[in-house]
N, C-alpha and C positions, 0 to 999 in steps of 0.2 A: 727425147730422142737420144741416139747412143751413135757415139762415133762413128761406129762401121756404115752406118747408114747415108754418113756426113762424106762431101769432097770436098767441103771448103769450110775452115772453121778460122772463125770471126775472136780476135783478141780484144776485150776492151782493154786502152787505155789504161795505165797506171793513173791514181790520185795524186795530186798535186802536194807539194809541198805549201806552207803558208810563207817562208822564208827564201830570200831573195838570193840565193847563193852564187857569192862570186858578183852580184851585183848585174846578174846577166840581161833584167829585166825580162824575163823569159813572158811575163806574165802583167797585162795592161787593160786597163777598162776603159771606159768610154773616155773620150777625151785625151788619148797618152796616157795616162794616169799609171803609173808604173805601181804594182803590187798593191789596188786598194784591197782594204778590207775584207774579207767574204767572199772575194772575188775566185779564189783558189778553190774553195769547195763548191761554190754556184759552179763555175765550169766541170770541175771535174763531176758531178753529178750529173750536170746535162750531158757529157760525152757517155759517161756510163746508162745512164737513162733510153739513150739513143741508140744503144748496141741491144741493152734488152731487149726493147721494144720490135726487137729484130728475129727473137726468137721464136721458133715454129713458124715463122714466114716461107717458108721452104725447106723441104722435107731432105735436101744436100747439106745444109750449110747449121752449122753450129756454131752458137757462140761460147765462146772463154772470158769468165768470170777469175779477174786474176785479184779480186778482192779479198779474195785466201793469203795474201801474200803481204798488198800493200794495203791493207783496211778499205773503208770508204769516208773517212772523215783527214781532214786537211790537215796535217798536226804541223809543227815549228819544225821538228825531225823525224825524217823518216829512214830509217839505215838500208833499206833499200833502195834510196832514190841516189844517184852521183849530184846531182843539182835541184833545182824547183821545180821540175818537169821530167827529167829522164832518169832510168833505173840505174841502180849503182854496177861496174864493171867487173868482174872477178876481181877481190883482193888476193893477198899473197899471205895474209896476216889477221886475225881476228883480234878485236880489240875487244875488250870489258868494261862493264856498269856503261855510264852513261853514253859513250866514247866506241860502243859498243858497233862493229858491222861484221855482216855476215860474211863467211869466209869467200862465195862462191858470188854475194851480190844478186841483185835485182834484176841483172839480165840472166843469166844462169837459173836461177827461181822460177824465172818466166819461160824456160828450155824448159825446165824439168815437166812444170806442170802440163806444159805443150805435149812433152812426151809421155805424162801421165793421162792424160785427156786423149790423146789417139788410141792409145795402149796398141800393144804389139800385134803384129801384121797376123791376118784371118788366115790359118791354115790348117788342111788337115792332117788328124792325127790317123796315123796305120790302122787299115783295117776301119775306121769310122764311114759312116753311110752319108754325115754331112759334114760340110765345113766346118772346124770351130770356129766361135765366135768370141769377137773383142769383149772383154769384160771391164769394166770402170766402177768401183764406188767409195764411195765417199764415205769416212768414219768422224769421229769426233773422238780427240786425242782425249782419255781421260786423267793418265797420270804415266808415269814413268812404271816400270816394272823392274828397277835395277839396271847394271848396265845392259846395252845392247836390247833392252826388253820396253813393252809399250799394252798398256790396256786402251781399247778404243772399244766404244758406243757406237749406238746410233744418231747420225744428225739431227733426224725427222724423228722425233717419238712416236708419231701414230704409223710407222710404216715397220717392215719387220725390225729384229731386234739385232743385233751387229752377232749374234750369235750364232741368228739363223742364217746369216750369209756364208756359201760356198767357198770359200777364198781357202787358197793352196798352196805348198810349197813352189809352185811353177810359178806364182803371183809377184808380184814385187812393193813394196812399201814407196810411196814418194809424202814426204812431210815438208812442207812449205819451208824454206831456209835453213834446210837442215840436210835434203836432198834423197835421194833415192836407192833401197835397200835391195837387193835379190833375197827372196826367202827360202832359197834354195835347202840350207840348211837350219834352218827357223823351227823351232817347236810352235805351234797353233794348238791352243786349248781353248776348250768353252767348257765353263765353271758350271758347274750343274745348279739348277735355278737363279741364275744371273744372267742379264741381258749382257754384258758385255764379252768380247773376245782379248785374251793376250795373244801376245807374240813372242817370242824370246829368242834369244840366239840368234840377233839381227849381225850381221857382218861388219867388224869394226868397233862392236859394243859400242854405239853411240847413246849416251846419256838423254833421255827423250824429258825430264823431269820439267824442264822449263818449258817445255812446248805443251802443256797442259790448257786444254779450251781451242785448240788451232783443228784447222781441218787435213785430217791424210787422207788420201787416195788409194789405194787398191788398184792395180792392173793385172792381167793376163791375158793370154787365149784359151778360154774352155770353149769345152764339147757345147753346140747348140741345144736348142731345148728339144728337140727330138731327135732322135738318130735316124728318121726316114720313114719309109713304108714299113707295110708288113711284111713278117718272115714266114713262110709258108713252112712250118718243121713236121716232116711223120715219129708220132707220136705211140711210141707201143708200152701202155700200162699191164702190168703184170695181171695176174690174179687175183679177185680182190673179194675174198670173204664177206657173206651178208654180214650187213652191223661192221666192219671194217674200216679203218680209215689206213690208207698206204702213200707213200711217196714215190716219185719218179724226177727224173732227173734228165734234162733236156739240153740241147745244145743251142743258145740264140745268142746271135752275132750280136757285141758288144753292149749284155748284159754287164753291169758294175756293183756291186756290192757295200757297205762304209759311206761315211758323211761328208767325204770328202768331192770337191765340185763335178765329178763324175758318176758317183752315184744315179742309180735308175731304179725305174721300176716298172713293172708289168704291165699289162693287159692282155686278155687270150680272149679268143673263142675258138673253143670245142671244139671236135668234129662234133658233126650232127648224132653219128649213133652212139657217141657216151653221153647226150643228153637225152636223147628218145630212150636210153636204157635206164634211165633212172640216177646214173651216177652223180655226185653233186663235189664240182670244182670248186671247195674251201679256200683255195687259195695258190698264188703263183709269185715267186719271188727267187731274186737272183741271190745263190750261195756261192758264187766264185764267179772270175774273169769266163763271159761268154756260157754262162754254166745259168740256167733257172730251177730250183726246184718245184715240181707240182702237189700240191696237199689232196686227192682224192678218196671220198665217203661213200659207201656203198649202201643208202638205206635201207633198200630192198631185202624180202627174205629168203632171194638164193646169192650162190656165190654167182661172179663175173668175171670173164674173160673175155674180152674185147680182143678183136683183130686191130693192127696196126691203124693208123688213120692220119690225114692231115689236120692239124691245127693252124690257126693264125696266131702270130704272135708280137706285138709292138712295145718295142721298147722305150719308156721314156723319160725324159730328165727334167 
């Protein structure tokens, strides 16, 4: 299930600290029992257990997986937590090695991803036949790419490759405790026989080296997966020599061309009489903004000239 579909979306709980911070007792078992053993991750398991078990239960509501952020195992410290139980505050200050917390904190981590997990409000783009649609996916950080730059995979091995996803300058970057990129002016390359994608020219040159193995996120608004009905275009092919193959050049509303998440492609039927004539439609493909070329073959052994005609024609993404 994808955001857009959702009006209510469910956060699980942060994991527990194992340590009693501040001495608050936040955290008691059977009997009073202030902070036994085991206790920390027995709970935090069952609250997190409890939210999944919630998922696809209705076709509105979504849950958040905020285990990208604070793991799911109990550890002594967690630099996102303020205490043994709640997320850490925006700091003012980043500290180092062990001593170590995030600049923005455990509740800001937990904004981000919130605001990665909606992704930005469905609206249409000029001229489009449908709404765009909220876009979310999830990568797997592979390594740093120098400053400001970042190679990401795919999470799922057996699902596509982080290469073949859409993702575009209008997209934005959100990486767990490190926070949230516009890729406005970002270079996106896919390395020819490699599954994964870079990114480079993230804003702020932020150093991704350390965040190697973490999960990032991907948002935007792209074009839906169809742009609508049919377009009904009158289509007038030239003259077309027996044994000839000629091209024609048509007008269909937001035909796209390039790899980029707008990208489309074809589907036509004919008018009726360039098939009862023999002619044989090779091929239909967008060469510019709104522009289709058509590839048409004359096997016949006289020349043709067809009168103007209606085609259908569906664009799709």
């Amino acid at each position: 299930m994808t955001c857009p579909a959702a009006d209510i979306v469910l956060r699980i709980p942060n994991t527990f600290s194992t340590t009693d911070s501040g001495a608050l007792n936040l955290v008691q078992g059977t009997g009073g029992v202030i902070n036994p053993a085991g206790a920390e991750e027995d709970y935090s398991t069952l609250i997190r257990d409890a939210y999944l078990s919630l998922e696809g239960v209705w076709s509105h509501v979504q849950v958040m997986d905020t285990s990208s952020i604070f793991g799911t195992q109990a550890t002594a410290r967690n630099p996102m937590l303020g205490d043994q139980v709640h997320p850490s505050p925006r700091s003012s200050a980043m500290g180092t090695g062990p001593t170590w917390v995030p600049l923005n904190g455990g509740d800001v981590a937990i904004a981000d991803l919130l605001a990665a997990t909606i992704g930005q409000k469905s609206t249409a783009t000029p001229g489009d036949l449908m709404l765009a649609q909220r876009f979310r996916q999830e990568f797997l950080v592979v390594a740093g790419a120098g400053a400001g730059g970042v190679d990401l995979a795919a999470v799922y091995p057996l699902g596509p490759t982080a290469a073949q996803q859409p993702i575009t300058q209008a997209d934005s970057l959100y990486v767990p405790g490190l926070g949230q990129f516009a890729m406005t002016s970002a270079s996106i390359s896919r390395t020819f026989a490699t599954n994964s994608i870079r990114i480079t020219n993230l804003p702020g040159s932020p150093d991704l080296t350390a965040y190697s193995g973490r999960v990032a996120v991907v948002t935007g608004a792209h074009p839906g997966p169809t742009t609508g009905d049919r377009q009904i275009v009158s289509v007038d092919l030239p003259s077309i020599a027996a044994g000839a193959i000629v091209t024609a050049t048509v007008a269909v509303t937001i035909a796209r061309t390039g790899d980029r998440g707008d990208a489309t492609s074809i589907t036509v039927s004919p008018a009726a009489a360039s098939t009862t004539s023999g002619l044989i439609l090779q091929n239909a493909y967008p060469t510019a903004n709104d522009v289709v070329t058509l590839v048409i073959y004359n096997p016949t052994a006289g020349a043709m000239d067809l009168a103007a005609a209606n085609w259908a024609f569906w664009v799709l993404r």
